[in-house]
The first five atom37 places (N, CA, C, CB, O) and aatype in JSON, in Angstrom:
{
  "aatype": [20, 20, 20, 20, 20, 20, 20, 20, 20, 20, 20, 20, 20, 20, 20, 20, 20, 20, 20, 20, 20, 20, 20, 20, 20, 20, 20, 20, 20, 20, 20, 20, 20, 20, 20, 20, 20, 20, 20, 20, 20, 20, 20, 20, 20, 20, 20, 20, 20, 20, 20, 20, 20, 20, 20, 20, 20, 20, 20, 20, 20, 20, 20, 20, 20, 20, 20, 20, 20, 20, 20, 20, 20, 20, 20, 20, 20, 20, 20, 20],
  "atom_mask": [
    [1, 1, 1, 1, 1],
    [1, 1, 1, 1, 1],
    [1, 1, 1, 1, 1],
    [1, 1, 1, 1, 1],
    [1, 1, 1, 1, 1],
    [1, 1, 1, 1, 1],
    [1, 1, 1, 1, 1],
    [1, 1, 1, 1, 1],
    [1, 1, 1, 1, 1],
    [1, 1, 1, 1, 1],
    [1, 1, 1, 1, 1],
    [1, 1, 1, 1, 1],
    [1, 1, 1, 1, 1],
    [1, 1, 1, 1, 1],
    [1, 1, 1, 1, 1],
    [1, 1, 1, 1, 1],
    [1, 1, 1, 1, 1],
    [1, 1, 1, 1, 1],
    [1, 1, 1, 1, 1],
    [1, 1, 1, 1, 1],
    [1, 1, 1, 1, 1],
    [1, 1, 1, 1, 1],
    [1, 1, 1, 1, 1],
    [1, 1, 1, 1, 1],
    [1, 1, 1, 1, 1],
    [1, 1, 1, 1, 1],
    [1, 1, 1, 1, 1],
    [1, 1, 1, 1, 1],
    [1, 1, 1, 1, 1],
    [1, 1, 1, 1, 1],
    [1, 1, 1, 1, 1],
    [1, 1, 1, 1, 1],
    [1, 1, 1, 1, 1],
    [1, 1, 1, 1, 1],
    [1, 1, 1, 1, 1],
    [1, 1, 1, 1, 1],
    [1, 1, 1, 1, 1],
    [1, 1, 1, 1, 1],
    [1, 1, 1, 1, 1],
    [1, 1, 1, 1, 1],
    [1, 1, 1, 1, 1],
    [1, 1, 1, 1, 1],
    [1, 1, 1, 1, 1],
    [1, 1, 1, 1, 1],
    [1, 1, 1, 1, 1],
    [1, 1, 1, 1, 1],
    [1, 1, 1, 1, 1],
    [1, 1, 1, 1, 1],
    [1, 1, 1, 1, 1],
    [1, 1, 1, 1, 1],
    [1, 1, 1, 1, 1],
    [1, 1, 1, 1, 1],
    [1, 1, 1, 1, 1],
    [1, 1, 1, 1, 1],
    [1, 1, 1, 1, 1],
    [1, 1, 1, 1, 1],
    [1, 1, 1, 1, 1],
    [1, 1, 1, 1, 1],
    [1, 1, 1, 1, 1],
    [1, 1, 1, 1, 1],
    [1, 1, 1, 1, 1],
    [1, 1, 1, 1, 1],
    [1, 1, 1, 1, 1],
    [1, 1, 1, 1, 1],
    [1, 1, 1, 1, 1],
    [1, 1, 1, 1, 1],
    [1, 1, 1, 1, 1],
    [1, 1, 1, 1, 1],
    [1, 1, 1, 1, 1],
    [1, 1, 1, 1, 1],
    [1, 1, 1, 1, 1],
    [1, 1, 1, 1, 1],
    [1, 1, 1, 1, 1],
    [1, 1, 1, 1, 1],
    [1, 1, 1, 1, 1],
    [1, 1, 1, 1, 1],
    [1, 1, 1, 1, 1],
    [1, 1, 1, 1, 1],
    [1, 1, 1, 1, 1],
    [1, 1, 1, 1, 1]
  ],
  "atom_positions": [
    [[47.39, 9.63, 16.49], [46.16, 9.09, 15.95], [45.61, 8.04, 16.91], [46.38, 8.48, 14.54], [46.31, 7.09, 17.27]],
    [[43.92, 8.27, 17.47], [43.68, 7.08, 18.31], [42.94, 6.01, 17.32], [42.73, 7.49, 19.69], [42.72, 6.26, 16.13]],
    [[42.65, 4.95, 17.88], [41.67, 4.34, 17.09], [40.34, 4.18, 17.49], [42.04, 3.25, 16.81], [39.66, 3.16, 17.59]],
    [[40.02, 5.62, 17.74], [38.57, 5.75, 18.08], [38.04, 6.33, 16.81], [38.24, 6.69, 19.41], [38.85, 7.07, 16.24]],
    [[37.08, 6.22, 16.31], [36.03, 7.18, 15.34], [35.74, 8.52, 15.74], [34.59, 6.59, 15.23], [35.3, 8.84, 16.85]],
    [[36.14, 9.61, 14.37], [35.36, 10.48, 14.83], [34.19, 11.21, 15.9], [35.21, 10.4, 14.24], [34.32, 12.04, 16.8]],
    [[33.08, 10.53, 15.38], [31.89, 10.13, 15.77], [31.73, 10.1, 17.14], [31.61, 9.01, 15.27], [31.14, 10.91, 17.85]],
    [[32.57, 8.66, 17.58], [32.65, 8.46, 19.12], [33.36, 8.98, 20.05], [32.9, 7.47, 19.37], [33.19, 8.69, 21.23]],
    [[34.34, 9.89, 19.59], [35.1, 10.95, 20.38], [34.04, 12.44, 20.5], [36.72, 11.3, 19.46], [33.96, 13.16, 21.5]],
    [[33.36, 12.63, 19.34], [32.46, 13.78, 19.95], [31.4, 13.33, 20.74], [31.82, 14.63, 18.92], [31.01, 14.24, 21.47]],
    [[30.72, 12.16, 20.9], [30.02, 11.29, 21.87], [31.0, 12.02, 23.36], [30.26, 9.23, 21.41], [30.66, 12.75, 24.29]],
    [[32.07, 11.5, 23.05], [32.65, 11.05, 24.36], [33.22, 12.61, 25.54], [34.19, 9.91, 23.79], [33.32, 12.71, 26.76]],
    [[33.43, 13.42, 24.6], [33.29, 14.65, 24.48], [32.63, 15.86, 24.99], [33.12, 14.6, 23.76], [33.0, 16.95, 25.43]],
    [[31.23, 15.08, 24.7], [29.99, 15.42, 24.88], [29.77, 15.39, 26.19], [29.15, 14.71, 24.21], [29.76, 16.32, 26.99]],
    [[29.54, 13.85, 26.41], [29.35, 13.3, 27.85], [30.42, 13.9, 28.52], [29.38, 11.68, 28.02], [29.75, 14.56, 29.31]],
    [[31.86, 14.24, 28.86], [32.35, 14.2, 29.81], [32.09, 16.06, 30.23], [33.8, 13.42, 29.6], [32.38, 16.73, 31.22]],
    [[31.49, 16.38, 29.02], [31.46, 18.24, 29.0], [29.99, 18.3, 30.05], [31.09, 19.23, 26.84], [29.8, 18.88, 31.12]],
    [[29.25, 17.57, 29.34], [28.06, 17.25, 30.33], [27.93, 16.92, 32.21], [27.6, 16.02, 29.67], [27.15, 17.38, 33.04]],
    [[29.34, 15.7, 32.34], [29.58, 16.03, 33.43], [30.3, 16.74, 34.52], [29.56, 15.53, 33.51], [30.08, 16.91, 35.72]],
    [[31.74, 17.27, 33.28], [32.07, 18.36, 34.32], [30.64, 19.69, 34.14], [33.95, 19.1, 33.84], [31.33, 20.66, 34.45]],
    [[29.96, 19.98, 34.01], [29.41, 20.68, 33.94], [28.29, 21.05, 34.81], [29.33, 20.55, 33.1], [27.65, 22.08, 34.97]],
    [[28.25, 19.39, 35.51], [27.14, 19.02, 36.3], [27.84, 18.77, 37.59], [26.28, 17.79, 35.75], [27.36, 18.07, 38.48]],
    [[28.79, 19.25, 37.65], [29.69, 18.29, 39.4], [29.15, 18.48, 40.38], [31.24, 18.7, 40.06], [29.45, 17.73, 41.31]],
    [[28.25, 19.4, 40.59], [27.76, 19.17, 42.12], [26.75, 17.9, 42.14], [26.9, 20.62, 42.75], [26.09, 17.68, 43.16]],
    [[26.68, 17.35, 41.37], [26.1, 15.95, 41.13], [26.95, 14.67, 41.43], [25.73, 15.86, 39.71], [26.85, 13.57, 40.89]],
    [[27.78, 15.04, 42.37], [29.12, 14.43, 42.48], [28.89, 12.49, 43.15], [30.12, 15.68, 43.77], [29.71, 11.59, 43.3]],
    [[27.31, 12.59, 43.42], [27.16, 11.21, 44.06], [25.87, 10.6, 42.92], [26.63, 11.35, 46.02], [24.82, 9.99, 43.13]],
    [[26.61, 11.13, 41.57], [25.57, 10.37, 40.35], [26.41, 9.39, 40.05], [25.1, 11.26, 38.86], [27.59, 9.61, 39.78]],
    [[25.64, 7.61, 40.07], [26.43, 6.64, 39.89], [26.99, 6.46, 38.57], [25.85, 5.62, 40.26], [28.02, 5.84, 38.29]],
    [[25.87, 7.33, 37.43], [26.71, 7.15, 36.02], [27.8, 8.0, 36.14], [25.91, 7.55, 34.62], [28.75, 7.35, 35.68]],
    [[28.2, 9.08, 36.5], [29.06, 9.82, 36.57], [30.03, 8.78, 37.27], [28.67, 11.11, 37.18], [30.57, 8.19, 36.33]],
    [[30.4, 8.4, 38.17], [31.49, 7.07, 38.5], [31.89, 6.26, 37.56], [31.01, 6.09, 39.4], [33.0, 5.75, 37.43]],
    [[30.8, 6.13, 36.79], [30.57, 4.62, 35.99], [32.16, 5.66, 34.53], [27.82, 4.15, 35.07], [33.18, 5.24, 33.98]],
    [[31.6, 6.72, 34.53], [31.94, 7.4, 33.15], [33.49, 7.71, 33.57], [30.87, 8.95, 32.71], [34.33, 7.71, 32.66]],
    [[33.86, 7.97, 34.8], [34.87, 7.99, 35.46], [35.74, 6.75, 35.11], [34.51, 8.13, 36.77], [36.63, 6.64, 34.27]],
    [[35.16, 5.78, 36.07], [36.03, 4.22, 35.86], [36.02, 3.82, 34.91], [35.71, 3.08, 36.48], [37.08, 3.37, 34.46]],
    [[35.18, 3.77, 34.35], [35.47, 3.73, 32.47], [36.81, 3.79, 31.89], [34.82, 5.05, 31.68], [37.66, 2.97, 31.56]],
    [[36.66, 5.39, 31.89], [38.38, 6.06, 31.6], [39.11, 5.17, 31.99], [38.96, 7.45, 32.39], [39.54, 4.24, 31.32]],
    [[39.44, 5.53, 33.87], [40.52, 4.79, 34.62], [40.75, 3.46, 33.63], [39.99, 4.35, 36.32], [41.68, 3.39, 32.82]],
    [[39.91, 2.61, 33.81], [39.85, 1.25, 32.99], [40.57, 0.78, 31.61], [38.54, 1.11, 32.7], [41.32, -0.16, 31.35]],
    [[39.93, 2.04, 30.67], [40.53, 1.87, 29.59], [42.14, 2.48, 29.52], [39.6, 2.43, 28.63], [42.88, 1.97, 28.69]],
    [[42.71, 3.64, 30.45], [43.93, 4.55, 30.4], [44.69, 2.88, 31.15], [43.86, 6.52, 31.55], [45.79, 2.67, 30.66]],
    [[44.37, 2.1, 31.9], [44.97, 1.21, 33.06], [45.78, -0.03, 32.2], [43.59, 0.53, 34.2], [46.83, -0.56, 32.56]],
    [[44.93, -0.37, 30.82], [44.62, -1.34, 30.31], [46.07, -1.09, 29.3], [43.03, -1.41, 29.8], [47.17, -1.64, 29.23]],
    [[45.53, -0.19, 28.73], [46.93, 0.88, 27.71], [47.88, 1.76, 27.71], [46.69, 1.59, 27.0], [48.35, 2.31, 26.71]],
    [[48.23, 1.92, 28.97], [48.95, 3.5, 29.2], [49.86, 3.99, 27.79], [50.23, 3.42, 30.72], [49.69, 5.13, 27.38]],
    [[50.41, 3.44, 27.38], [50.78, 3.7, 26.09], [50.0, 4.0, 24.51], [51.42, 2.75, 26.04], [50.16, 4.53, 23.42]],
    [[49.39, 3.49, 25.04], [48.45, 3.03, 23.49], [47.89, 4.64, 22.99], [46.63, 1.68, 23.9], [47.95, 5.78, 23.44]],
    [[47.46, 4.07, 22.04], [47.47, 5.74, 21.24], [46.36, 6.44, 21.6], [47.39, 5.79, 19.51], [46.17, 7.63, 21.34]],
    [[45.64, 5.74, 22.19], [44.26, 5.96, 23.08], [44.46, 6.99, 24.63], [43.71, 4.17, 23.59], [43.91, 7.84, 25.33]],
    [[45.51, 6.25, 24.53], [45.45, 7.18, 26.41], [45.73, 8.06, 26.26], [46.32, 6.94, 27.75], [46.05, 8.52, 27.35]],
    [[45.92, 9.11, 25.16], [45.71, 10.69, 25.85], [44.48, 11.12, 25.44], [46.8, 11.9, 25.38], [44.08, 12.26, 25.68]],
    [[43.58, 9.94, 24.59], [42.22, 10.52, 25.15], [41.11, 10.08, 26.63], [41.4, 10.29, 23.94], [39.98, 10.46, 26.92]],
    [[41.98, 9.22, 27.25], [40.86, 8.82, 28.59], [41.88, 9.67, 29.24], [40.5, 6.91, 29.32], [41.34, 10.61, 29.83]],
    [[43.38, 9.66, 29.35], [43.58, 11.05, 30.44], [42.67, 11.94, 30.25], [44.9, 11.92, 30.31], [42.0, 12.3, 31.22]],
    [[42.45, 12.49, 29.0], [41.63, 13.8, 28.73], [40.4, 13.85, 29.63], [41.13, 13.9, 27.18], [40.1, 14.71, 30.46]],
    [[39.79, 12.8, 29.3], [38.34, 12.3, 30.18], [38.5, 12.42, 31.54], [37.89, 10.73, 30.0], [37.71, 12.93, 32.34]],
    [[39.63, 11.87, 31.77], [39.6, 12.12, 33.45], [39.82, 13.03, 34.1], [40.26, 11.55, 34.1], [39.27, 13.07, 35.19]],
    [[40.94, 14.41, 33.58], [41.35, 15.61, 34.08], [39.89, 16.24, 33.2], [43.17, 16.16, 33.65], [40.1, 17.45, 33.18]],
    [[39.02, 16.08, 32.73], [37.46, 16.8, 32.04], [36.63, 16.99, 33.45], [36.36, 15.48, 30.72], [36.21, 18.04, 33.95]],
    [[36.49, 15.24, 34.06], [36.14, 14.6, 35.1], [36.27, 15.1, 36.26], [36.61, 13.66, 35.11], [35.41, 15.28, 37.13]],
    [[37.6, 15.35, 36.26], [37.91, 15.14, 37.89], [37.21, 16.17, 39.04], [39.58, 15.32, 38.09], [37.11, 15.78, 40.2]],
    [[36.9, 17.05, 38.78], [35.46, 17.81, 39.63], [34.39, 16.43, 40.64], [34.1, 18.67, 37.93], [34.07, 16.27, 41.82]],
    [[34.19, 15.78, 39.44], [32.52, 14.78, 39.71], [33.46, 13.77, 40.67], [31.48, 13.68, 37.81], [32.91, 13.62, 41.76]],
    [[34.44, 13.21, 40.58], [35.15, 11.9, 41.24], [35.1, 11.56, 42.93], [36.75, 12.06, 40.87], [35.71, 10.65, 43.49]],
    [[34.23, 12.53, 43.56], [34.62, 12.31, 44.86], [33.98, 10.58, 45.33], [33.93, 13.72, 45.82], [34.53, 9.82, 46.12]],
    [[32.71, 10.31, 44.59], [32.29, 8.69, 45.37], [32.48, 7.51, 44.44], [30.54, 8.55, 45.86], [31.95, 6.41, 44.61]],
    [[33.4, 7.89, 43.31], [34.46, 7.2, 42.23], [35.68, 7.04, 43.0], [34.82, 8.14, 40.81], [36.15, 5.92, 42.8]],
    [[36.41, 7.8, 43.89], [37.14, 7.46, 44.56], [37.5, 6.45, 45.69], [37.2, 8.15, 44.68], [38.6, 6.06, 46.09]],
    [[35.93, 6.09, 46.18], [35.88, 5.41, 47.48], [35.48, 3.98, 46.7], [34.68, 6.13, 48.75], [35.59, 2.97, 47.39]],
    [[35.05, 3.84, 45.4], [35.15, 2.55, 44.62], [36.58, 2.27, 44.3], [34.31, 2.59, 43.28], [37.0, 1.12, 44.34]],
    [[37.31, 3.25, 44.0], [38.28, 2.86, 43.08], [39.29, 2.26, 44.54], [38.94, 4.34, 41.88], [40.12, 1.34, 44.52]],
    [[39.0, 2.88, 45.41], [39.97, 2.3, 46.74], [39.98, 1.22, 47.26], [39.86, 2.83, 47.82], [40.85, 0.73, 47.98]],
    [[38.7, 0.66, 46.8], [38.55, -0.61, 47.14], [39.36, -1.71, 46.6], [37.4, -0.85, 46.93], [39.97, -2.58, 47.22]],
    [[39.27, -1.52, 45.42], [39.66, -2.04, 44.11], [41.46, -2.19, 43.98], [38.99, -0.92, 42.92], [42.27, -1.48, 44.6]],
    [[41.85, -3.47, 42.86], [43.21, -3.42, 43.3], [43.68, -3.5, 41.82], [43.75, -4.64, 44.42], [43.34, -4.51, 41.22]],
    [[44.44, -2.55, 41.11], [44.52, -2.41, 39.96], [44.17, -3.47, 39.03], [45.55, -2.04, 39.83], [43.46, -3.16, 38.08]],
    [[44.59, -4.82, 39.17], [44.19, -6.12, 38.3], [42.96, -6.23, 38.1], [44.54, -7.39, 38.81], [42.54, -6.83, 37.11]],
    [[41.79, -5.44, 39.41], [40.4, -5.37, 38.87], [39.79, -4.55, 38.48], [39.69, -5.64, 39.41], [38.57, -4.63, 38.61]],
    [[40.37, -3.43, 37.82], [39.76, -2.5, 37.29], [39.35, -3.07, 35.91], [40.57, -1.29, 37.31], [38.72, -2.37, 35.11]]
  ]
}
């Protein structure tokens, strides 16, 4: 059980169906944004009852991630 709402899991759902769907769009900054998101929230909780829904998001994702990657490299886990 996560403690997300209904509601906001078919939101979330939605959007990530939307962007694997769209990947050759691979240098759209919301698409990063929807990316690190995940990362962010899975980073924060790895346990929590939540993270097998932002894994989900991210293996949905991972098509779009190529200029999500060159942010996230920058970056040093404590600042995600």
């Amino acid at each position: 059980m996560t403690d997300i709402d209904t509601t906001r899991l078919d939101e979330l759902a939605d959007s990530w169906d939307e962007i694997r769907e769209d990947y050759q769009d691979s240098h759209n900054d919301e698409y990063d944004q929807a990316v690190l998101d995940c990362a962010t929230r899975l980073a924060a909780d790895p346990g929590g009852a939540s993270a097998p829904v932002w894994t989900l998001g991210l293996v949905v994702m991972a098509p779009t991630s190529p200029g999500c990657r060159a942010r996230v490299s920058r970056r040093r886990p404590w600042q995600l």
